[in-house]
C-alpha atoms as one frame of an Amber mdcrd trajectory, in Angstrom:
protein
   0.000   0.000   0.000   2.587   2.418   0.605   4.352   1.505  -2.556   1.113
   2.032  -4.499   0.992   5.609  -2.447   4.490   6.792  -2.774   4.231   5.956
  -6.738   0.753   7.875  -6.911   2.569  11.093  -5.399   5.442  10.694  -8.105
   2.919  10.176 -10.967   1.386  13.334  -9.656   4.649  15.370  -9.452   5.377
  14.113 -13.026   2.580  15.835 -14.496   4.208  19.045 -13.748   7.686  18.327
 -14.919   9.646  19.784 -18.162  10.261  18.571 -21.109  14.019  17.096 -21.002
  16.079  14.528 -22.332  14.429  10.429 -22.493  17.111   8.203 -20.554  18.675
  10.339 -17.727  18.423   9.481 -14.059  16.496  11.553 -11.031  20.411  12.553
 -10.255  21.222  13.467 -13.587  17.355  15.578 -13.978  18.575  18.206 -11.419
  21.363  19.383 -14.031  20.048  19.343 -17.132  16.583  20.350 -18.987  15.727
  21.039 -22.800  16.786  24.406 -21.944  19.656  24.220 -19.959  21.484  21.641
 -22.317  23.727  23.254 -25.058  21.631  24.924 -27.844  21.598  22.221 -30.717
  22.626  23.778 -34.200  18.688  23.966 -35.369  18.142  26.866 -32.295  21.059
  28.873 -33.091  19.324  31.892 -35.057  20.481  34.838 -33.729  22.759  36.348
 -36.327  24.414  39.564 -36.553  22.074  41.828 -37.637  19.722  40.364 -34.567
  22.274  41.011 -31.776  22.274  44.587 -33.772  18.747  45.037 -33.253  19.151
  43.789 -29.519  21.310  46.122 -28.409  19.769  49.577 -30.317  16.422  48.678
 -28.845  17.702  48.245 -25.310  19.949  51.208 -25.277  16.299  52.776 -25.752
  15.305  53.127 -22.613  14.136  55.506 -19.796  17.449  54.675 -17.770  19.366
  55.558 -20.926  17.944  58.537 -21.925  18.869  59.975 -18.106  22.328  58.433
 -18.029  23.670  62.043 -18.149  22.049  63.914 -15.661  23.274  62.729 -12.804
  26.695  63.741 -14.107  26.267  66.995 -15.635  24.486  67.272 -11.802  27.842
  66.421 -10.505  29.368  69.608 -12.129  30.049  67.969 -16.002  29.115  69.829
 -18.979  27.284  68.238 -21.563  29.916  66.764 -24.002  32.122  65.838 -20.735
  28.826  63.754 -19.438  28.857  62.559 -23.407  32.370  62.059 -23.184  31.826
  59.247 -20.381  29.500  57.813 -21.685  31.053  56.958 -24.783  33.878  55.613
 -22.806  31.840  53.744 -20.245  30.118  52.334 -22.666  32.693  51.054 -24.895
  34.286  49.184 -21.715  31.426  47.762 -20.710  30.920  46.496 -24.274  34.092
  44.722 -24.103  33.043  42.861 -20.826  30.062  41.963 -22.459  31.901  40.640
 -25.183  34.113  38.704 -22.586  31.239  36.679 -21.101  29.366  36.462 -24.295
  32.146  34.947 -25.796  32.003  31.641 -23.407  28.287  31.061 -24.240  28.710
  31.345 -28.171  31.334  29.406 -28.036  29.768  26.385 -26.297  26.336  27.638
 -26.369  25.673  27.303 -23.258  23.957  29.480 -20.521  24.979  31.610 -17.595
  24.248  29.136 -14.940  26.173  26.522 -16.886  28.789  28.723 -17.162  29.229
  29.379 -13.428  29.245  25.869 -12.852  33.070  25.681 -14.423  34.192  28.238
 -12.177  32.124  28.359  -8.682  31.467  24.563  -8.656  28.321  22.232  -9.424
  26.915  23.351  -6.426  28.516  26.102  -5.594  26.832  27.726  -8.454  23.796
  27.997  -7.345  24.445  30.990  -5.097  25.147  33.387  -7.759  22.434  31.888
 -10.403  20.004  32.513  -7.137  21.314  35.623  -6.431  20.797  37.031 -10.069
  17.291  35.224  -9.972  16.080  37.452  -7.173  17.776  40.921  -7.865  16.053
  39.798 -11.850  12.534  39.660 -10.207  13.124  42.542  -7.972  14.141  44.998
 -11.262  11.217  43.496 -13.269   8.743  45.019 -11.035  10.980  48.094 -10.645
  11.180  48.602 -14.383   7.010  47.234 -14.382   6.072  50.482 -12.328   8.396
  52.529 -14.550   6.034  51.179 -17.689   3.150  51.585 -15.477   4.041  55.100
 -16.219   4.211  55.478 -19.874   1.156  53.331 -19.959  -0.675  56.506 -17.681
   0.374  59.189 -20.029  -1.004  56.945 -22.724  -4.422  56.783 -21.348  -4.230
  60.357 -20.248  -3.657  61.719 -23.312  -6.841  60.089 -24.344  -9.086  60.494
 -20.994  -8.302  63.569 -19.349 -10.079  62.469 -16.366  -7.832  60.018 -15.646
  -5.756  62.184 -13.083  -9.387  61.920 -10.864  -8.461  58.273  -9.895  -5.075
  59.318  -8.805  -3.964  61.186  -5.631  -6.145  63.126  -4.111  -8.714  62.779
  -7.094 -12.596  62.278  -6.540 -12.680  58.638  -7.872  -9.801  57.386  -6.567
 -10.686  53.945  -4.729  -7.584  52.918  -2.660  -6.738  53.599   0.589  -3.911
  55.607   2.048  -2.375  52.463   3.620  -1.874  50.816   0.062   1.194  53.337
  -0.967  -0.732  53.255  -4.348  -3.829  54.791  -5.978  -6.458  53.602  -8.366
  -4.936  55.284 -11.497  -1.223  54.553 -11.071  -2.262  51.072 -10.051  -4.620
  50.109 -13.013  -1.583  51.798 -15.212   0.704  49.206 -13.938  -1.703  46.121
 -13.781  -2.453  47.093 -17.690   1.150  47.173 -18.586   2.049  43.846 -16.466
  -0.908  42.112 -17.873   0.240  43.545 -21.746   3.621  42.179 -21.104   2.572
  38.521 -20.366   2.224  37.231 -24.045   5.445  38.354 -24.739   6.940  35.731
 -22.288   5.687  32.845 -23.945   8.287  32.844 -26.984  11.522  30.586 -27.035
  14.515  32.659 -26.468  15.324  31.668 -30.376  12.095  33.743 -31.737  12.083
  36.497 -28.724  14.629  38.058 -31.554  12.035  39.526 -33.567  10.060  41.739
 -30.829  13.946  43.471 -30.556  14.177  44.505 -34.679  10.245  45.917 -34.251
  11.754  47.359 -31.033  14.646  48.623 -32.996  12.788  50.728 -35.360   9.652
  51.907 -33.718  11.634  53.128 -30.664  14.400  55.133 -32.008  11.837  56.966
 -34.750   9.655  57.994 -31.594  12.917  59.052 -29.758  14.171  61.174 -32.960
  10.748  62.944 -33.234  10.607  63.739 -29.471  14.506  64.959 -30.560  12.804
  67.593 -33.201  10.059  68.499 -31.343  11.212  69.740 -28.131  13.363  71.415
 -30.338  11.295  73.539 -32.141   8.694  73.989 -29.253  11.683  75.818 -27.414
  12.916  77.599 -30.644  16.599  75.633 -29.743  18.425  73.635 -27.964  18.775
  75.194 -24.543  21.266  76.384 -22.127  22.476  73.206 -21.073  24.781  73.058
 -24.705  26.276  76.393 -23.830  27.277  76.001 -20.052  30.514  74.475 -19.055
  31.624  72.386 -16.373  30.958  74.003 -12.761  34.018  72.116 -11.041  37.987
  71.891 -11.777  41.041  70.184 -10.480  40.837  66.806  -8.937  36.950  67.281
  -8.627  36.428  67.308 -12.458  38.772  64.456 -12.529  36.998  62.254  -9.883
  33.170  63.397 -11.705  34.690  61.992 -15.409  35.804  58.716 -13.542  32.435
  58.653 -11.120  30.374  59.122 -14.788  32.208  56.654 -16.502  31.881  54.008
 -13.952  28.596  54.623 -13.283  27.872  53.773 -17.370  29.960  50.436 -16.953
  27.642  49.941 -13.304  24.342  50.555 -15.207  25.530  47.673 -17.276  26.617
  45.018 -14.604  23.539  42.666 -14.729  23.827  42.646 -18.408  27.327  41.890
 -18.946  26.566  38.677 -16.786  23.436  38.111 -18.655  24.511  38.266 -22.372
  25.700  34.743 -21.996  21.790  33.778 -22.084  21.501  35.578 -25.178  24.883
  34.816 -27.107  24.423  31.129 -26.661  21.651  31.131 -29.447  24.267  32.899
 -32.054  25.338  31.105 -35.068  29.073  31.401 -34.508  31.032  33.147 -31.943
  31.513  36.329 -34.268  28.161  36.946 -34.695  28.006  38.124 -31.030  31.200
  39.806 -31.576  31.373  42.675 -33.644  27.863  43.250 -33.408  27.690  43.745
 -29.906  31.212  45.576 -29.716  30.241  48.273 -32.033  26.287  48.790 -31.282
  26.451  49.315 -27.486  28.445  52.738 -27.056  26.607  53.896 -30.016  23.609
  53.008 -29.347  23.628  54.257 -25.676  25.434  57.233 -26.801  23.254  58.099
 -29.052  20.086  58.001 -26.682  22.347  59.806 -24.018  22.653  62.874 -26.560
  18.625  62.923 -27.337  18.290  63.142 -23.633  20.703  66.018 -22.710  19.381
  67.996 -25.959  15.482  67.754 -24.753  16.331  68.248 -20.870  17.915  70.977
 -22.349  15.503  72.557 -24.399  12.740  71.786 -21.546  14.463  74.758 -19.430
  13.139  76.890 -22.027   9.659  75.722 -22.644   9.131  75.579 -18.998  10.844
  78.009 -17.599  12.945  76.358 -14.554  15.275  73.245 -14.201  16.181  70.605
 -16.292  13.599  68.055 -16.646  15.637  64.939 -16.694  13.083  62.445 -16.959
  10.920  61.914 -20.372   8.151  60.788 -18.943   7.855  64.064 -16.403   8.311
  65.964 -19.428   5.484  64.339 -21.415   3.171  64.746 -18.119   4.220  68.472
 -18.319   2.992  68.717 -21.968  -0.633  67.557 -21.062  -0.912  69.234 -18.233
  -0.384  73.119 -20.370  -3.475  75.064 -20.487  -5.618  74.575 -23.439  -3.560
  71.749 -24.498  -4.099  70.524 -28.108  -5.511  67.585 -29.783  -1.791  67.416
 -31.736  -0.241  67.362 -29.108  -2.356  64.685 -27.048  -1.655  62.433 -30.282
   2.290  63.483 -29.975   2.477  62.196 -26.387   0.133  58.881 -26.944   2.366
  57.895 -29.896   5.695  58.737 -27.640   4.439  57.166 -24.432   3.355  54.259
 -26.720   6.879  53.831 -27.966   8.561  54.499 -24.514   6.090  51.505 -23.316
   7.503  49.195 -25.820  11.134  50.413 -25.012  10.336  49.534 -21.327   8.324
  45.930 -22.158  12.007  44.866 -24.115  14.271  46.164 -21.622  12.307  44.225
 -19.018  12.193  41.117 -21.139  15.868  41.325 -21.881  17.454  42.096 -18.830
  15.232  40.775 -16.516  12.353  38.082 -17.013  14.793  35.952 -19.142  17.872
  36.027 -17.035  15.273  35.301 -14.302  14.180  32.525 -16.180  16.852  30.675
 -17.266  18.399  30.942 -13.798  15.163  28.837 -12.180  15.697  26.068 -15.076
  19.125  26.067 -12.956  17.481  25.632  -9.417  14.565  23.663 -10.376  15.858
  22.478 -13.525  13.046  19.315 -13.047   9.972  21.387 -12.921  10.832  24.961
 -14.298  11.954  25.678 -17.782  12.866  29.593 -19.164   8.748  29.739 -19.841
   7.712  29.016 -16.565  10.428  30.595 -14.570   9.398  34.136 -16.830   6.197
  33.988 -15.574   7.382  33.034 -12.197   9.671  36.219 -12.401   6.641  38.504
 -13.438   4.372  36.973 -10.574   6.991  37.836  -7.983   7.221  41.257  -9.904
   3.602  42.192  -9.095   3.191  40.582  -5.522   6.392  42.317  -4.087   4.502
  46.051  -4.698   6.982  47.722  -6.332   5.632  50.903  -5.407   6.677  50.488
  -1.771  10.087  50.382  -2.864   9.923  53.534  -5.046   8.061  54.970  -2.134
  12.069  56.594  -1.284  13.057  56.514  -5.223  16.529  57.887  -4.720  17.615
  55.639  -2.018  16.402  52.407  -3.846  17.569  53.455  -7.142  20.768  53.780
  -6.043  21.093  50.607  -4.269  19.806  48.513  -7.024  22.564  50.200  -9.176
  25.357  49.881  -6.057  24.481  46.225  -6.355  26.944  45.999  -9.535  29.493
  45.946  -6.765  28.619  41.675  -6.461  28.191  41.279 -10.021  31.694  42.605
 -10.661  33.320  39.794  -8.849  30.981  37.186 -10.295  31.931  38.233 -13.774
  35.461  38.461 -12.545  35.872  34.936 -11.468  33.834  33.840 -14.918  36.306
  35.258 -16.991  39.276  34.869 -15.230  38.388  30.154 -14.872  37.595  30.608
 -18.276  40.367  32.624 -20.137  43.285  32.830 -17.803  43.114  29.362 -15.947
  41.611  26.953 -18.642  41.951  29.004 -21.454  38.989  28.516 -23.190  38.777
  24.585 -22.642  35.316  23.349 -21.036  34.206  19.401 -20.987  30.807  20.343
 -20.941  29.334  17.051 -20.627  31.174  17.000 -17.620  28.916  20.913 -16.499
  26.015  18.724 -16.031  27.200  15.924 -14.049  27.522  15.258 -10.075  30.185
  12.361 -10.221  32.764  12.768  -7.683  35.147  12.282  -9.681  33.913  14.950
 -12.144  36.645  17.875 -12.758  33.978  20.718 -12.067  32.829  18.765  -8.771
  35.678  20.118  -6.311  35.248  19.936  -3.006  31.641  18.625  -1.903  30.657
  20.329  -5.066  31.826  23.634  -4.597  35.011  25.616  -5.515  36.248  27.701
  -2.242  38.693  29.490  -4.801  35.950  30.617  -6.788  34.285  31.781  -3.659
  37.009  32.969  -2.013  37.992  35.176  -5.096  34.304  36.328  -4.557  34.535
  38.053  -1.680  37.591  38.981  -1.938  36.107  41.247  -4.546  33.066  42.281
  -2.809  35.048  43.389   0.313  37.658  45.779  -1.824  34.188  47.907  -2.343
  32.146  47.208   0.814  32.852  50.155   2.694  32.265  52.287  -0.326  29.378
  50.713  -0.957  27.553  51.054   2.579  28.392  54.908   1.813  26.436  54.503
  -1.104  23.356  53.529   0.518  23.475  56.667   3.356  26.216  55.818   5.875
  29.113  57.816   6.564  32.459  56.397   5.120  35.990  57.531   5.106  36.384
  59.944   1.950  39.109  56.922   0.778  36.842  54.674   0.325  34.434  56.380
  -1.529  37.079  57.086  -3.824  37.860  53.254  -4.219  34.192  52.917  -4.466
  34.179  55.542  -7.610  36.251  52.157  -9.384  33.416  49.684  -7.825  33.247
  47.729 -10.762  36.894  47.689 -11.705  37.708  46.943  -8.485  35.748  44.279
  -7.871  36.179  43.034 -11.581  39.858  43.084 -11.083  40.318  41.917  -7.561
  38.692  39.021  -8.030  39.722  37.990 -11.289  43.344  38.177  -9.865  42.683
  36.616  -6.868  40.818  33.449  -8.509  43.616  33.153 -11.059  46.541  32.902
  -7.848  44.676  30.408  -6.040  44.312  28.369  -9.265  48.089  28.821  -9.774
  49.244  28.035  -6.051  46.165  24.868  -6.352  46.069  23.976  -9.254  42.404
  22.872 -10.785  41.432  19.786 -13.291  40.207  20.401 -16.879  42.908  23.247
 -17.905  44.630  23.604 -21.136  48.627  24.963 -20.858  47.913  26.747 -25.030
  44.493  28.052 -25.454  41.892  25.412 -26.928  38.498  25.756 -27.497  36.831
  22.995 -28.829  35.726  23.238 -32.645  31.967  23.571 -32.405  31.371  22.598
 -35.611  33.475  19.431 -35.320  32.325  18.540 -32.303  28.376  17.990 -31.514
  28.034  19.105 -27.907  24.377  19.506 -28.290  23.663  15.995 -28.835  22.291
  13.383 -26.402  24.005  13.970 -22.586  23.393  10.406 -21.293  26.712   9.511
 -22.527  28.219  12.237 -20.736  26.729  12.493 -18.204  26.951   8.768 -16.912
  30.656   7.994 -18.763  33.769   8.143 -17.244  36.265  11.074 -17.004  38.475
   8.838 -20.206  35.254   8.751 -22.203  34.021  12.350 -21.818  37.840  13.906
 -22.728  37.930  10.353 -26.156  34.863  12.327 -26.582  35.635  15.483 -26.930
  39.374  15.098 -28.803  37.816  13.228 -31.365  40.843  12.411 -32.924  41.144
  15.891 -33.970  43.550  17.883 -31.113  45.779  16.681 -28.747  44.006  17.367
 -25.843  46.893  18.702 -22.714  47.592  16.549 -19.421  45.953  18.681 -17.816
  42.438  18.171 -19.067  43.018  14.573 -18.886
């Protein structure tokens, strides 16, 4: 009887599992999914011109377009503020192209990838903690398109502003840190952004090159327009910097980190996209080129209009795009043209925010769960997870104190860093581009990415070590008071980090040295080797028949691997 019971509850669990490969054991199911595995040849699509359209319709964004302000705030002028963004951007395309490189390579994903490094276990703490910070920013960046999806309706409904604060029809209570209109905004842009979940990472391509046109043509007209509503381009082009000497000097470095530290969670997520390119130099070029122009490109369309808004306006710079657009409707005896100018704008600036959200957040979110529950959740189900946790954690609560928040979420780049760090430094300095990636999704003992107990303490080690070179700085990022020194180390956070740990990881593996290296760089062919193919025979082989495997008769693979 209990038999009959215990195989009645496992028939029932069954039901909700994901599709994954016929043949593999319970042990082997908690590695490996149809969407953790390598991408087989028929799912690489993502060419060029798509990692193109990728990266020009996420530089689109609300973020982007403010980029500058803080540091033209810190005493920049506006090409200085350009300046750094042109070089923060470039560097942080070059990390991207560092990470991306791994997964195009051996098309595999970021979770996979920090198995080789932290440990077959001891991955799981940085795929969990990018899971959570993923489903934290999707309802940040939900509320933020909660916003553009207001201005849309307003534009229409002029009533509108009577269900917000203070307004007549306004239904919710004090206690709920929300109202009836900026609530129903967000619900209608969460609820809009659920269909777009349910597409393979493969196809999700095609939203980004409708992204990639629709987007920027919005942006350019909102360009011209402010323009010629304030007869120019403002004040902002004409004034200089407001600080000199070692001031000026610490403000350039400050805005050029804090470019590269807007782009920490996507430099570790890119893997998740480059994994699904055709070869290794479609995610190359592509990627190196399009982000500092793209992003610099937006930056410039946001200084000119927060430029030209001191004159329409009469007052400060209005930083924000979507304050600006509110401004517009709010004029006395606003027009019907210009009611259709801001619906068409906040229409675009919604789509901007539903792809940013998709690519930095619900999919990294995503394909970290097939990691942790690789058995039951799959990229589709762990997006949806991601946008569930989104809505119940009431992102408006944590906006409630914007600028403190905001600037956490962005501090938290400091962790990233050192995760990248020890990612690139295992996989180009220690092994040198040689993986056995059978061997990422096995638990033998005896397995070279097992360690100890399944975790790498040099990997974790090197961690830290990274986080604690920026700790200090970073509490003094949050509010607390700091010696002036480390704030200044803190200005590097992401170089710091980056580099301490990535030095640190590459010593221990030199003093202790780990299985699996190469002593001459070797990656293995792709195309003469098919990783994507069954894993059984990986995954329950021996060490001999994984590295027979992989050789192939075609390198000499080093003692080292072996």
């Amino acid at each position: 009887m209990e038999k009959i019971k215990e195989f009645s509850i496992v028939r029932f669990f069954n039901k909700f599992a994901v599709d994954s490969e016929p043949g593999l054991t319970n042990a082997q199911l908690m590695f490996a999914n149809e969407d953790l595995k390598p991408v087989e040849p028929e799912r690489r699509l993502w060419k060029s011109r798509n990692f193109v359209a990728f990266w020009i319709s996420d530089s689109f964004n609300i973020n982007t377009w403010m980029i500058s302000s803080s540091n033209i705030l810190d005493g920049l002028s506006w090409w200085q503020s350009w300046i750094c963004v042109w070089v923060g951007y470039s560097i942080a395309a070059c990390f991207v192209c560092l990470t991306g490189r791994i997964a195009a390579k051996y098309h595999i994903s970021f979770p996979v990838v920090c198995r080789s490094s932290f440990g077959i276990w001891g991955s799981l703490w940085p795929v969990l903690n990018r899971a959570a910070m993923a489903c934290v920013w999707y309802g940040v960046q939900g509320w933020i398109g909660g916003t553009c999806v207001y201005l849309m309706i307003r534009s229409i409904w002029p009533s509108w502003d009577s269900y917000g604060p203070g307004g007549r029809n306004n239904t919710m209570p004090a206690s709920s840190g929300t109202n009836t209109r900026d609530f129903v905004s967000f619900f209608l842009f969460w609820l809009g952004s659920l269909p777009f979940l349910w597409p393979p990472v493969q196809k999700i391509r095609h939203l980004f090159t409708v992204k990639s046109f629709i987007v920027p043509t919005a942006g350019l007209a909102f360009f011209i327009w402010a323009i010629v509503r304030a007869n120019g381009i403002g004040p902002i082009v004409h004034q200089g910097a407001t600080v000199g000497g070692s001031t000026l000097a610490w403000a350039i470095v400050k805005g050029i980190m804090s470019a590269i530290a807007n782009f920490a969670a996507l430099i570790v997520n890119d893997p998740d996209f480059a994994r699904f390119a055709r070869k290794p130099r479609d995610a190359l070029w592509s990627q190196l080129i399009t982000i500092p122009v793209g992003f610099a490109v937006t930056s410039f369309i946001g200084i000119i209009v927060s430029s030209s808004s001191t004159v329409i306006f009469k007052g400060d710079p209005i930083w924000s795009p979507l304050t600006l657009l509110q401004m517009f409707l709010h004029e006395e005896n606003v027009s019907g043209a210009t009611r259709f100018g801001v619906f068409v704008i906040a229409a675009a600036f919604t789509l901007a925010q539903l792809g940013t959200n998709i690519a930095a957040n619900s999919i990294s979110a995503g394909t970290d769960m097939t990691a942790l529950f690789p058995r039951f959740i799959n990229i589709r189900r762990g997006s949806y997870i991601c946008a569930i946790v989104g809505i119940a954690m009431c992102p408006w609560h944590l906006l409630a104190d914007n600028n403190s928040f905001t600037t956490y979420l962005s501090a938290y780049s400091v962790f990233l860093s050192s995760i990248a760090g020890v990612m690139c430094s295992d996989y180009y300095l220690v092994r040198k581009g040689y993986l056995q990636t059978r061997d990422l999704y096995s638990a033998l003992k005896s397995g070279p990415y097992y360690y100890h107990w399944g975790i790498s303490w040099r990997a974790y080690a090197s961690y830290i070590a990274g986080i604690c070179i920026n700790v200090v700085g970073f509490a003094g990022a949050v509010g607390a008071t700091v010696p002036v020194g480390a704030t200044y180390v803190y200005n590097l956070n992401f170089f710091g980090g980056f580099i301490v740990s990535t030095a640190v990881y590459y010593l221990l593996c030199r003093l202790w040295p780990i299985p699996a290296c190469s002593d001459t760089w070797l990656e293995v062919d792709d195309d003469s080797d098919d990783r994507s193919g069954s894993l059984v025979y990986g995954l329950e082989g021996s060490d001999a028949e994984v590295v027979e495997e992989y050789d192939g008769g075609k390198a000499d693979l080093p003692k080292a691997a072996v």
